[in-house]
Each structure stands twice: as C-alpha cells, then as structure tokens.
Residue frames as a rotation matrix with the C-alpha (Angstrom) as fourth column:
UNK 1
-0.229 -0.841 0.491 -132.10
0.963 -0.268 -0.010 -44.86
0.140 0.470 0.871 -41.44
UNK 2
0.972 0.035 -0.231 -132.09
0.086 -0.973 0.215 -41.11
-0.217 -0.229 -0.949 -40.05
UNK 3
-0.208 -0.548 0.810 -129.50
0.732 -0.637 -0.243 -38.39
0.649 0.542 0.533 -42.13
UNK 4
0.133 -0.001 -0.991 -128.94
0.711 -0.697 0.096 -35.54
-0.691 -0.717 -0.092 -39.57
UNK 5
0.645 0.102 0.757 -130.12
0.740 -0.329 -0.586 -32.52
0.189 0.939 -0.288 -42.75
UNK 6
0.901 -0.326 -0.288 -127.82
-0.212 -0.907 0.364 -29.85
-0.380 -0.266 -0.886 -40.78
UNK 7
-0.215 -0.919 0.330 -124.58
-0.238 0.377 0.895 -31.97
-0.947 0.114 -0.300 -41.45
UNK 8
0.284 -0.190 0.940 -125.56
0.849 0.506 -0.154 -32.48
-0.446 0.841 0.305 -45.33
UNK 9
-0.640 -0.604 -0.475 -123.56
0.196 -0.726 0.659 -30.00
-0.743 0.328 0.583 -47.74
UNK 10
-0.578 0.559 0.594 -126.16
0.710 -0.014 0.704 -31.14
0.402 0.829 -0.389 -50.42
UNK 11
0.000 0.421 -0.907 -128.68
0.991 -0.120 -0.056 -29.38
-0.133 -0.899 -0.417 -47.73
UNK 12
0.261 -0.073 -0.963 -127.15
0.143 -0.983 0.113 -25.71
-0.955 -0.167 -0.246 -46.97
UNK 13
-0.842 -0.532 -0.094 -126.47
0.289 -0.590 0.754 -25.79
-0.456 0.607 0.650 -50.70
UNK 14
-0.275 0.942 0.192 -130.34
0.753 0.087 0.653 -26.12
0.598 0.324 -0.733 -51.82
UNK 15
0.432 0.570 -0.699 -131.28
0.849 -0.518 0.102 -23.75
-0.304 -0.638 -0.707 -49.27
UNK 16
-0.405 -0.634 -0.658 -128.59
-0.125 -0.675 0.727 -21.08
-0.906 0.377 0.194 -50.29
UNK 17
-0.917 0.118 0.381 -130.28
0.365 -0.140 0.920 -21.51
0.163 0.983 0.085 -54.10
UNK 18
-0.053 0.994 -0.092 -133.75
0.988 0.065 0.138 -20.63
0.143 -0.083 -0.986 -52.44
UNK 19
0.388 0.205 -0.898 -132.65
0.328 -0.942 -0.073 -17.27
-0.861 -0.266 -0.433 -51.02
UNK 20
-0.882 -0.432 -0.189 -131.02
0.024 -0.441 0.897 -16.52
-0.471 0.787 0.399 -54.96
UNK 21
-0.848 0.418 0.324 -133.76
0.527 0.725 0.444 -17.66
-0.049 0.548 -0.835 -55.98
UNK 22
0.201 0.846 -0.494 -135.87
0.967 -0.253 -0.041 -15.21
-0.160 -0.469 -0.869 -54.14
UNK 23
-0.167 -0.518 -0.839 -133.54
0.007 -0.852 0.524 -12.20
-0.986 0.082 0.146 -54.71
UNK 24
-0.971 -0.150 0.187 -133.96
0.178 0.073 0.981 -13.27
-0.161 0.986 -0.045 -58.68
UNK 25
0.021 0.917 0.399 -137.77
0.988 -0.081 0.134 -13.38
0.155 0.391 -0.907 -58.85
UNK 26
0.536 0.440 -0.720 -138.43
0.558 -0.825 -0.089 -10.12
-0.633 -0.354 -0.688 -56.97
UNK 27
-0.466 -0.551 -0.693 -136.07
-0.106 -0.742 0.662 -8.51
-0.878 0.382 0.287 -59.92
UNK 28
-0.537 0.323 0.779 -138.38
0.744 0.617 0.256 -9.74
-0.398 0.717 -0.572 -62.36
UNK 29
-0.521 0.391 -0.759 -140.10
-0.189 -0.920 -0.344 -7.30
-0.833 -0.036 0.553 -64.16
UNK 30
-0.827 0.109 -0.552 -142.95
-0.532 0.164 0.830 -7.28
0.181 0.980 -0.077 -67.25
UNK 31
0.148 0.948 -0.281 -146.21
-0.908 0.243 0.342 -8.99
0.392 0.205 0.897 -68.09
UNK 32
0.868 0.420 -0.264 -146.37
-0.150 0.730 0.667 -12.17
0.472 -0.540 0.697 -65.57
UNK 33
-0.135 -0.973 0.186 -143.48
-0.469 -0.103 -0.877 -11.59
0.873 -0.205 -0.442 -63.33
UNK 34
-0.173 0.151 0.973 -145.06
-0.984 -0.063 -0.165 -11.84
0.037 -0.987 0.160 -60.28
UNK 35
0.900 0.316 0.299 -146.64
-0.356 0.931 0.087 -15.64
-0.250 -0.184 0.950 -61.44
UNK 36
0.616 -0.657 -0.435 -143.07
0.158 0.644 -0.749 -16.87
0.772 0.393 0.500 -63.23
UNK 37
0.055 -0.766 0.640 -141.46
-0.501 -0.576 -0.646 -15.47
0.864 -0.285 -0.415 -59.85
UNK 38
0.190 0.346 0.919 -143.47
-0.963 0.247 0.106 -17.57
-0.190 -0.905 0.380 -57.60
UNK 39
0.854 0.295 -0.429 -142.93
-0.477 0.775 -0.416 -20.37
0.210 0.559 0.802 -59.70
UNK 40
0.346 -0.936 -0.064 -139.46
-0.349 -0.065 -0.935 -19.73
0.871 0.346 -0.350 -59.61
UNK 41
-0.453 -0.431 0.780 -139.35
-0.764 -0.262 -0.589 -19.70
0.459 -0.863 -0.211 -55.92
UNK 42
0.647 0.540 0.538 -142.16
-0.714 0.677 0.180 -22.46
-0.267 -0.500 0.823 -55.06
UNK 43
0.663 -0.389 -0.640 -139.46
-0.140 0.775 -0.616 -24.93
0.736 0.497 0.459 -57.33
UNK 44
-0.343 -0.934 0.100 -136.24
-0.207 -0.029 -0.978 -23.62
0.916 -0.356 -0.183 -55.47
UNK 45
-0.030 0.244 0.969 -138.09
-0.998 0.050 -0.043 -24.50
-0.059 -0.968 0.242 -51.88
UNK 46
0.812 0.583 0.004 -139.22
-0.582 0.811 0.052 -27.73
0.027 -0.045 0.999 -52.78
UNK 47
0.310 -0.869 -0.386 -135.66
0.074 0.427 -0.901 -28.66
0.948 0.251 0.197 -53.41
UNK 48
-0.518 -0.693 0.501 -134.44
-0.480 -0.249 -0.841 -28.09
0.708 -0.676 -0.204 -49.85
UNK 49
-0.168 0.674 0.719 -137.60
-0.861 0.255 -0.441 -29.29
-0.481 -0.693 0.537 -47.83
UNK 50
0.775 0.609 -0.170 -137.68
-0.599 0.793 0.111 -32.69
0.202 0.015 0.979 -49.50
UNK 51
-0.048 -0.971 -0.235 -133.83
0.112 0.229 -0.967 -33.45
0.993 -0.073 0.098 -48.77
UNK 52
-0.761 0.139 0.633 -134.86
-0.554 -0.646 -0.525 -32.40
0.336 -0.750 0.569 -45.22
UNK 53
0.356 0.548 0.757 -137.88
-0.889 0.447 0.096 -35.18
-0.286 -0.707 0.646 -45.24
UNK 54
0.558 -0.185 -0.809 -135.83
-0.196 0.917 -0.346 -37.66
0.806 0.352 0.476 -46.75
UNK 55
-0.599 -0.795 0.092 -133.42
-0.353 0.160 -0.922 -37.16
0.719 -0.585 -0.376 -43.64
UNK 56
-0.599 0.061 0.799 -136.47
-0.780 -0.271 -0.564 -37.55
0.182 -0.961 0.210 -41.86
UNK 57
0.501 0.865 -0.031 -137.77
-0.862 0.502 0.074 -40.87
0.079 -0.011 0.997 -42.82
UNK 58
0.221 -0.628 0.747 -136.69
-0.745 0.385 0.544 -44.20
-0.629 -0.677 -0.383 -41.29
UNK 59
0.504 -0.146 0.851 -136.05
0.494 0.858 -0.145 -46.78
-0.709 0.493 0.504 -44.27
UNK 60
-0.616 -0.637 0.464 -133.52
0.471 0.174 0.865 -46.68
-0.631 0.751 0.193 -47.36
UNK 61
-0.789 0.087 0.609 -135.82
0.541 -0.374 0.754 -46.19
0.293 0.924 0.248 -49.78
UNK 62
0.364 0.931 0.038 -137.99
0.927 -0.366 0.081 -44.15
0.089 0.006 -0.996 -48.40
UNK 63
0.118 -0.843 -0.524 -134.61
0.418 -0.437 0.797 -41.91
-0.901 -0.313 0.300 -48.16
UNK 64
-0.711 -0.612 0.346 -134.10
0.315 0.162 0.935 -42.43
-0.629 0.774 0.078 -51.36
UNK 65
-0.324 0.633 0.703 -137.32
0.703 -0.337 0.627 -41.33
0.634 0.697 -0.336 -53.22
UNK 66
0.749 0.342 -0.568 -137.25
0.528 -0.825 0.199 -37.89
-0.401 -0.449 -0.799 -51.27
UNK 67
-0.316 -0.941 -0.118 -134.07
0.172 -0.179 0.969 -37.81
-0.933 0.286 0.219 -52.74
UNK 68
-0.789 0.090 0.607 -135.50
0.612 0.191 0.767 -38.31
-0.047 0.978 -0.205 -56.35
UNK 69
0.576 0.777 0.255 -138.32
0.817 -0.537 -0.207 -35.61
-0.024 0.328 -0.944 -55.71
UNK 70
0.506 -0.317 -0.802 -135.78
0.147 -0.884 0.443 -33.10
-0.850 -0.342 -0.401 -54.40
UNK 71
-0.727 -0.605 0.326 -133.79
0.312 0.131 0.941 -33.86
-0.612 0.785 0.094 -58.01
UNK 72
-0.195 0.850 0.488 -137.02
0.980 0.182 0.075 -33.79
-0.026 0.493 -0.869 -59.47
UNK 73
0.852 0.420 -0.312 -137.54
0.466 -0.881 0.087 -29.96
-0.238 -0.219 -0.946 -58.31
UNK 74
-0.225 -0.796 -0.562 -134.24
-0.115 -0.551 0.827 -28.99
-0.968 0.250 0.033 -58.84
UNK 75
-0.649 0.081 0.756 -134.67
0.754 -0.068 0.654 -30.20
0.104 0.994 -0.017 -62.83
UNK 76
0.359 0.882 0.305 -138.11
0.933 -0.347 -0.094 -28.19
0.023 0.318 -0.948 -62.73
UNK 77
0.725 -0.208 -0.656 -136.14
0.272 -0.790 0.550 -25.27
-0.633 -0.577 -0.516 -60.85
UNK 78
-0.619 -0.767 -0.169 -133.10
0.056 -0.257 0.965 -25.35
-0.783 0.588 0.202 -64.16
UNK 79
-0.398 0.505 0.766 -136.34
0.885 -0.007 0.465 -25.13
0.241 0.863 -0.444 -66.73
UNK 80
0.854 0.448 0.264 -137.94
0.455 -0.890 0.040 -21.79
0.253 0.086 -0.964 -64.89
UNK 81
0.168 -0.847 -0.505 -134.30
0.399 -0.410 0.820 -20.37
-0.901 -0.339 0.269 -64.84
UNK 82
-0.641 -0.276 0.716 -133.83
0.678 0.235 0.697 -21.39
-0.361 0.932 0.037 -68.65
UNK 83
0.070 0.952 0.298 -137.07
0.909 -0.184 0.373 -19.88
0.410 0.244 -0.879 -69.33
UNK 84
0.710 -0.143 -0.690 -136.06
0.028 -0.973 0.231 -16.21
-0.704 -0.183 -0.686 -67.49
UNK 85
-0.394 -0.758 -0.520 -132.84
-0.069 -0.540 0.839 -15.90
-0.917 0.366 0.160 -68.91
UNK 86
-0.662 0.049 0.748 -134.75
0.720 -0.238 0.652 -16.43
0.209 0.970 0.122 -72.53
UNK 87
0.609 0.793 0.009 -137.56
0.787 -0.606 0.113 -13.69
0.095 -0.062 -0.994 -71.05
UNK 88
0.970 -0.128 -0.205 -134.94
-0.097 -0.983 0.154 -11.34
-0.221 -0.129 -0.967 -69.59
UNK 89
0.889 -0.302 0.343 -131.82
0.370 0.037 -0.928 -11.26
0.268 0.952 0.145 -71.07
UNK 90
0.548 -0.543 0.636 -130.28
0.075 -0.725 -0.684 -8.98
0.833 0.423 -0.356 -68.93
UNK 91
0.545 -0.120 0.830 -130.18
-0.822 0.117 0.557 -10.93
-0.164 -0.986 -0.035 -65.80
UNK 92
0.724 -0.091 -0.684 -128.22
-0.429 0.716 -0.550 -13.45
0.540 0.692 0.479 -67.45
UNK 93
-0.235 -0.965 -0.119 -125.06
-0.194 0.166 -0.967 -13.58
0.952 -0.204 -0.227 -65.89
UNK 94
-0.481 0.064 0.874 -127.19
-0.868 -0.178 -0.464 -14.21
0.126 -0.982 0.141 -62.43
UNK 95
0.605 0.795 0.042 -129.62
-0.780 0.602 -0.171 -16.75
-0.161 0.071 0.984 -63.77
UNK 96
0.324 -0.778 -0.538 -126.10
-0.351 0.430 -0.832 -18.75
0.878 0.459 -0.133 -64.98
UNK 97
-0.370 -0.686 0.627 -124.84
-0.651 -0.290 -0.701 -18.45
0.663 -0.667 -0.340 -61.83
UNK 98
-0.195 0.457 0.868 -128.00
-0.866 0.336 -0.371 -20.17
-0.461 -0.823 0.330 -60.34
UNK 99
0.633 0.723 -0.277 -128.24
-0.772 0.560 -0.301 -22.58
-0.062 0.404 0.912 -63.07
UNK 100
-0.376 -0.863 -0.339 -124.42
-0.419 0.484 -0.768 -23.98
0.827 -0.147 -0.543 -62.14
UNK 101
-0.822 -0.077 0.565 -125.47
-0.568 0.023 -0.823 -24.26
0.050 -0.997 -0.063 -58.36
UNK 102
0.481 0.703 0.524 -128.71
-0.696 0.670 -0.259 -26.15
-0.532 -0.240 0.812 -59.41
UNK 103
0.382 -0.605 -0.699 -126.25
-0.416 0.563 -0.714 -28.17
0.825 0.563 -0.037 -61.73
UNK 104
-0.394 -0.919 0.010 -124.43
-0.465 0.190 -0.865 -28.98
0.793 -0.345 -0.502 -58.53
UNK 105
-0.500 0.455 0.737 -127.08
-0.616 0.410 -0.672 -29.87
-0.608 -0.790 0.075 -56.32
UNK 106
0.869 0.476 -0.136 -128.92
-0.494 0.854 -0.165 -32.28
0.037 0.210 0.977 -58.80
UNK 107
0.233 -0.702 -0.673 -125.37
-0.354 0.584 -0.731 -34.16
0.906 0.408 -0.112 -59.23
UNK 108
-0.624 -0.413 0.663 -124.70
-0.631 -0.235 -0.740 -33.53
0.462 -0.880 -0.114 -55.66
UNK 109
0.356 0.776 0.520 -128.34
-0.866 0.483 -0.128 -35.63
-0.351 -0.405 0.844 -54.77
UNK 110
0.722 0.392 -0.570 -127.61
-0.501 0.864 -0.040 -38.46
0.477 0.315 0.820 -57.33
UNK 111
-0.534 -0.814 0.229 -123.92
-0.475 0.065 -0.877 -38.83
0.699 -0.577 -0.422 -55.25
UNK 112
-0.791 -0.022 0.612 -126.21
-0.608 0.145 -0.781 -39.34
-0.072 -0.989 -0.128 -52.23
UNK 113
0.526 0.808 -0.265 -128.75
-0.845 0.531 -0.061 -41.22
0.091 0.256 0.962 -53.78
UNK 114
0.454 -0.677 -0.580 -125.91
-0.384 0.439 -0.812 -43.55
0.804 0.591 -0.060 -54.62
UNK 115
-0.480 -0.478 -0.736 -124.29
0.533 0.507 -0.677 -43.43
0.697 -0.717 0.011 -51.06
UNK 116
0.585 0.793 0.169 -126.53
0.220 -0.356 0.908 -42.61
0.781 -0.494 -0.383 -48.34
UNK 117
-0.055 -0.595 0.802 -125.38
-0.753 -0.502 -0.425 -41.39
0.655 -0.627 -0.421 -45.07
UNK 118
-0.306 0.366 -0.879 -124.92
0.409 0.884 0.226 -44.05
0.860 -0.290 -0.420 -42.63
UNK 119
0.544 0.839 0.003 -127.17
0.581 -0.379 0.720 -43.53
0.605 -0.390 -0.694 -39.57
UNK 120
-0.703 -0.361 0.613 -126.56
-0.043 -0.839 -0.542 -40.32
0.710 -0.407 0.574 -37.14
C-alpha cells in the first residue's frame, strides 16, 4: 500500500501549520521562549513527516500507525498552543487560528485512518 504524500490535502495542511508554527514561536518572548518555541515547532514537524512515512510504508497497518503518531503530535502540538495562549495572552487570536487548523488536521487523519488511499 503506497499513498503518493504530494496528492494528500491532510499533507500540505500539516506542513502549512509548521511554517505558523514557526512564525508563532520566533514571536515568543519572556523567561523560556526560546525552549517552549522549539517545542512548539519540534511538535508541528512531527505532524507532517510522519503522514509522509506512513505514505511511505508498504502494508495497511503499517499506514495506519504513522497515521496515529502524526495524530498523536498534532494532540501534543494543540497542548503547547493551549499552553502559549495561557503564557501570552496577546497572541491569542493567532494561537486560535492554529489551534482550528490542528483541529482540522487531527479529524482530517482519523478520516484517513478510516479510509486509506487506495494504491498510487
């Protein structure tokens, strides 16, 4: 079973939350920005690059639990969001923004957990 990751929407949307993701830390500011920024950003990677080896492994379920780590990072990635917007306050209305779009890509995985692509 091989998932061609350029043709998944779930895909270019995880990757599009890494570069917010990166634009959000580096506004961080304050006693441990620099570690809750990497955090912030090591979560929002993991979430594209394991959707990416699930396309790239040849059995169902071995599809399918890459699928359940990338979900797995996205959850971690909506707890160090949660966790800014209670540190900084005033980036709210951005951190919201990214915490819909990781809302949409964990639903968006369990969809494709559910129905895989058929091979490509």
């Amino acid at each position: 079973m091989r998932a061609h990751v350029g043709r998944l929407r779930l895909h270019q949307l995880a990757a599009t939350l890494v570069v917010d993701a990166v634009v959000l830390a580096r506004s961080f500011h304050g006693p441990g920005a620099r570690d809750r920024g990497d955090q912030l950003v090591r979560a929002a990677l993991s979430v594209p690059s394991n959707i990416a080896e699930a396309c790239g492994r040849g059995t169902l379920p071995e599809f399918r639990r890459f699928l359940v780590y990338a979900r797995g990072s996205a959850q971690e990635l909506r707890t160090q969001l949660e966790i800014a917007r209670r540190i900084d306050p005033a980036r709210t209305r951005a951190i919201v923004r990214l915490e819909c779009r990781t809302a949409l890509v964990i639903k968006m995985s369990g969809r494709l957990y559910a129905r895989p692509p058929k091979d490509t």
